[in-house]
C-alpha positions, 0 to 999 in steps of 0.5 A: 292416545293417538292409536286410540282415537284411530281405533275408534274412528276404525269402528265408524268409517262413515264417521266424519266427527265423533262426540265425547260427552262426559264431565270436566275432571278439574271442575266437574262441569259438563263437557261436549268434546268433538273428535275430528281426523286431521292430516296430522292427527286428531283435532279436538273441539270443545275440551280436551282429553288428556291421558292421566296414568297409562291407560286412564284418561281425563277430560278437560273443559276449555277453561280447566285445559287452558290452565293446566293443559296436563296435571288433574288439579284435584283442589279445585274439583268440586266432588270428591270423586273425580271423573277418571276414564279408562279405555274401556270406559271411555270407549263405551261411552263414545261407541254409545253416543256415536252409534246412531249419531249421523256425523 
C-alpha cells in the first residue's frame, strides 16, 4: 500500500494532500479520506484504506476502522454489493478528484 500511495504522490509533486472519496465498505456510508505524506509514511485522515486480497482495496469510515481495523465485515453491509477497489480503480478515482484540487 505503501508503494502505492507513493505512486500517486509521484503523479502530483505540488501536492501536499490527496483526497480519497468513495463508500465505507462495511457500512456503505460516505467517506472523505485525506492522504498526507509523513516522515514515516503516509497519515490517513477521515477513514482508512485497507488492502483486502492483493491487489483490492477497501475503505473504511472511522466507526467501521475502529472496529474491525482490517477484516470486511459483510453482515453489516447495508448492500449487497460491497465497494471493493482495485488499483486501477482506485487510482482513477484519486487522479479524478485530485486533478485540479488545489492542496
Amino acid at each position: 500500500m505503501e508503494a502505492f500511495l507513493k505512486s500517486i504522490f509521484e503523479a502530483f509533486p505540488e501536492k501536499s494532500k490527496i483526497l480519497f472519496k468513495g463508500k465505507c465498505s462495511d457500512c456503505d456510508n460516505d467517506v472523505n479520506i485525506d492522504i498526507i505524506p509523513t516522515s514515516q509514511g503516509f497519515g490517513l485522515s477521515g477513514g482508512a484504506l485497507v488492502e483486502w486480497l492483493e491487489g483490492k482495496y477497501a475503505a473504511k469510515c472511522p466507526v467501521c476502522y475502529k472496529v474491525n481495523p482490517k477484516m470486511i465485515e459483510r453482515y453489516m453491509a447495508k448492500s449487497k454489493v460491497l465497494p471493493m477497489f482495485d488499483k486501477k480503480i482506485l487510482l482513477s478515482t484519486i487522479l479524478s478528484l485530485n486533478r485540479f484540487m488545489g492542496t
